[in-house]
N, CA and C of each residue as an Amber inpcrd file, in Angstrom:
protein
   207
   2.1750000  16.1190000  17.8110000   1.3820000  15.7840000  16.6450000
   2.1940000  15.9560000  15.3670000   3.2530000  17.1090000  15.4800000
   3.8080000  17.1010000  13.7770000   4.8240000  16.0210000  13.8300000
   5.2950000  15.5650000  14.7660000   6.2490000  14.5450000  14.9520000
   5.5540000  12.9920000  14.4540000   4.1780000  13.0270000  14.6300000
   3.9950000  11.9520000  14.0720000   3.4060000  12.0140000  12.3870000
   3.2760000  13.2460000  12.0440000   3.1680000  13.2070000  10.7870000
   4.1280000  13.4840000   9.9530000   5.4960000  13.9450000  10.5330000
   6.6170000  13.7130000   9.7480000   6.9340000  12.1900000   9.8300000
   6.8200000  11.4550000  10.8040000   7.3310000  10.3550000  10.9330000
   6.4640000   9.4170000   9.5520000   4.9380000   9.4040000   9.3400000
   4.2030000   9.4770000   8.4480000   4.5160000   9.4380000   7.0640000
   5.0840000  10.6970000   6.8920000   5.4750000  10.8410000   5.9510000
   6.9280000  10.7720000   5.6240000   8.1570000  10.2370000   6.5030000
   9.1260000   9.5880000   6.0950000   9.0210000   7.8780000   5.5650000
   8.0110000   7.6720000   6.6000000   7.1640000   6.1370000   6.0470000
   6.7420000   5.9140000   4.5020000   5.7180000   6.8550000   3.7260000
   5.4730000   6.9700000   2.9310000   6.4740000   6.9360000   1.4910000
   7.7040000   7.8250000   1.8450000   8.9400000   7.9210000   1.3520000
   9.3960000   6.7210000   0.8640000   9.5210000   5.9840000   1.8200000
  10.3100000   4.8980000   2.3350000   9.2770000   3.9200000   1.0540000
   8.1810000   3.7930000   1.4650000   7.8070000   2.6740000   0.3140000
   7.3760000   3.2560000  -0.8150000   7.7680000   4.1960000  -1.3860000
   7.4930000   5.1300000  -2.5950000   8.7940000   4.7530000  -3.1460000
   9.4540000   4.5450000  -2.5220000  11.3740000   4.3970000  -2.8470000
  11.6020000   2.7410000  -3.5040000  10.6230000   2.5660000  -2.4740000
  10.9800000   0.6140000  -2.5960000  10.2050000   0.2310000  -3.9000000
   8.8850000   0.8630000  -3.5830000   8.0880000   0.4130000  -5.4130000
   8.6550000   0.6490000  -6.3230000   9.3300000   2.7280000  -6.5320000
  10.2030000   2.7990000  -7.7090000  11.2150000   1.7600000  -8.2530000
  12.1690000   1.6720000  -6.8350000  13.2260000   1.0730000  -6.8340000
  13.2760000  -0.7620000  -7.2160000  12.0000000  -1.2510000  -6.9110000
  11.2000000  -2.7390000  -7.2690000  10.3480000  -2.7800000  -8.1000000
  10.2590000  -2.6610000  -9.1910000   8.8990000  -2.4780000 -10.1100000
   8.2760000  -4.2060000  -9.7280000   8.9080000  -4.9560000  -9.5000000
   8.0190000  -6.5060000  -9.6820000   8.1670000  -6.5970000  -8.6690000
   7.1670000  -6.1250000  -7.5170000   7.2200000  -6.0200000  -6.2820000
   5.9340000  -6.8210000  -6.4290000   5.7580000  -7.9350000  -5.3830000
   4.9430000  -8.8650000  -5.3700000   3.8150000  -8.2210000  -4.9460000
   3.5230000  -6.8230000  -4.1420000   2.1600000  -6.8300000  -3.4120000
   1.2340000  -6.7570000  -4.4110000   1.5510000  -6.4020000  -5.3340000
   0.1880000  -5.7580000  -6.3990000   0.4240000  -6.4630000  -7.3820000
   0.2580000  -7.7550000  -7.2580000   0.1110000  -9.2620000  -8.0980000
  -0.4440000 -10.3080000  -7.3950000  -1.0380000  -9.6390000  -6.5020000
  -2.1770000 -11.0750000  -6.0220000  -2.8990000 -11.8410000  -6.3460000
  -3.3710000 -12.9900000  -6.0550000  -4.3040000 -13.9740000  -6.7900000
  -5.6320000 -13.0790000  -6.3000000  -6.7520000 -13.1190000  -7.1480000
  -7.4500000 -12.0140000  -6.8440000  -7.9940000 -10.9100000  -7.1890000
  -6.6880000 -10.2360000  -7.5010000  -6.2360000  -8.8360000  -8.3140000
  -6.9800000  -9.2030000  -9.8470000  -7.7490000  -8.3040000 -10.3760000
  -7.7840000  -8.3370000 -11.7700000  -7.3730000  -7.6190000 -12.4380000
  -7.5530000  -8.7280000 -13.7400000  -6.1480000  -8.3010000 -15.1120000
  -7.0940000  -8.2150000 -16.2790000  -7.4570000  -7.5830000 -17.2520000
  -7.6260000  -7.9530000 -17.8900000  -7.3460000  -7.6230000 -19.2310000
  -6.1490000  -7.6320000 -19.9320000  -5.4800000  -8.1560000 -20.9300000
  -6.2570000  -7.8840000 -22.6110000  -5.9840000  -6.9090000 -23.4750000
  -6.8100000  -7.3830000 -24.6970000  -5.5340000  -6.6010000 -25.8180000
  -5.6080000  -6.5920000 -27.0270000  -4.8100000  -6.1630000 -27.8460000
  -4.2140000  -4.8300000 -27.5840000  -4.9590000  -3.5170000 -27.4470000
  -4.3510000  -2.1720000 -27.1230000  -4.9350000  -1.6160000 -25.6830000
  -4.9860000  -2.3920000 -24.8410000  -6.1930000  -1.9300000 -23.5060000
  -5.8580000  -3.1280000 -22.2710000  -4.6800000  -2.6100000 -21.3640000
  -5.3290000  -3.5270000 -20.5900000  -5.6920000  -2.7800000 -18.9280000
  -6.4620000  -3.4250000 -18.4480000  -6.9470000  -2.8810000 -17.4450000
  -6.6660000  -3.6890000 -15.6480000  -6.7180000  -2.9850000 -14.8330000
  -5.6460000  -3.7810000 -14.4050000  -6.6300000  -3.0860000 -12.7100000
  -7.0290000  -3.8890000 -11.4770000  -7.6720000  -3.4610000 -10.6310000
  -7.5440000  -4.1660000  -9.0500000  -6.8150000  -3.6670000  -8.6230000
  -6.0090000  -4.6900000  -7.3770000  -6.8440000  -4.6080000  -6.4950000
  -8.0650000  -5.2840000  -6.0460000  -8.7620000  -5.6300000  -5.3300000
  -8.3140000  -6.0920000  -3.7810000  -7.7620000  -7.5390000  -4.2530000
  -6.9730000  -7.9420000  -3.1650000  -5.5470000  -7.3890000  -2.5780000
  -5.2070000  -6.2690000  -3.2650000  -4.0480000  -5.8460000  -2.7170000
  -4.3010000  -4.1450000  -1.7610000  -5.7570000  -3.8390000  -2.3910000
  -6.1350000  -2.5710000  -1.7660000  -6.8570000  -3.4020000  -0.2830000
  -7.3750000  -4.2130000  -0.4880000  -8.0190000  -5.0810000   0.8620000
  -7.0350000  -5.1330000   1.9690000  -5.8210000  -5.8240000   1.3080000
  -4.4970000  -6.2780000   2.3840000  -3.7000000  -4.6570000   2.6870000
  -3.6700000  -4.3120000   2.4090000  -3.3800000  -2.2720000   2.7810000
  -4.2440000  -1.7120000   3.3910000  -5.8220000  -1.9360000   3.0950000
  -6.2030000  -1.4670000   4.5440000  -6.1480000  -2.1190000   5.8150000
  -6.2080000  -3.6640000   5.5930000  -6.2040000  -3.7420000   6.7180000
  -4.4510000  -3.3960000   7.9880000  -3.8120000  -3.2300000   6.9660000
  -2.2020000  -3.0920000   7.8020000  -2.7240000  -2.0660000   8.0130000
  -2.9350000  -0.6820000   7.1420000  -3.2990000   0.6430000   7.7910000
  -4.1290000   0.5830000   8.7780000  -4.9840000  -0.2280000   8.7660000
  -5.8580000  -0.0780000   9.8930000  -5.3520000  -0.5590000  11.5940000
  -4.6290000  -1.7700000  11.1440000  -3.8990000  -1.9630000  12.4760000
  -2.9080000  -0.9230000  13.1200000  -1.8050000  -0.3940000  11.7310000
  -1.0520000   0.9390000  12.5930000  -1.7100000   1.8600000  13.4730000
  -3.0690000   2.3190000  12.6530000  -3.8460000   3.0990000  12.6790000
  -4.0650000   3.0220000  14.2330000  -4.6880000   1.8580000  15.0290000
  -4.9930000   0.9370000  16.0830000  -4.2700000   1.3360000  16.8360000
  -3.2530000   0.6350000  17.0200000  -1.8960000   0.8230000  17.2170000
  -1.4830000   2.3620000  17.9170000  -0.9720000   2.9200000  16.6840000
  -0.5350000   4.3530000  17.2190000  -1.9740000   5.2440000  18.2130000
  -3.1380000   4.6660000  17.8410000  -4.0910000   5.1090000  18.8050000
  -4.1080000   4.8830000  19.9890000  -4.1820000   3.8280000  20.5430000
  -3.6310000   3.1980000  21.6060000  -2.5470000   3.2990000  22.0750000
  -1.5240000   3.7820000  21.3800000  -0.1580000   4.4290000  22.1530000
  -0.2130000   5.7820000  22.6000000  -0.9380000   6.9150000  22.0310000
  -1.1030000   8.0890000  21.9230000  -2.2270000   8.5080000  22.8280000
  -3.0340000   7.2650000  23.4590000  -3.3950000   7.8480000  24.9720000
  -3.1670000   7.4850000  26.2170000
């Protein structure tokens, strides 16, 4: 079990690294995603990009379940 939560959390690393390291990283600019833009305020709410993250989490999720019995 800690083996898969280090593994977890080298994962996590890993795309914590890539966002820093990519600021114009396409996932969290989806058509979808709202923006909304005004003189000192903008607000900004990724709908479609929290949608497409669960569902990958949910398949690993699947996944490593089904391997783990």
């Amino acid at each position: 079990m800690a083996k898969i939560f280090i593994f977890i959390g080298v994962i996590f690393i890993i795309i914590g690294l890539l966002l820093y390291f990519f600021k114009d990283f396409p996932l969290f600019h989806l058509p979808g995603d709202i923006v909304i833009k005004k003189e000192n305020f903008v607000f900004y709410f990724p709908i479609t990009s929290s949608i497409l993250i669960s569902v990958v989490l949910s398949a690993i999720f699947y996944i490593i379940s089904k391997i783990m019995q």
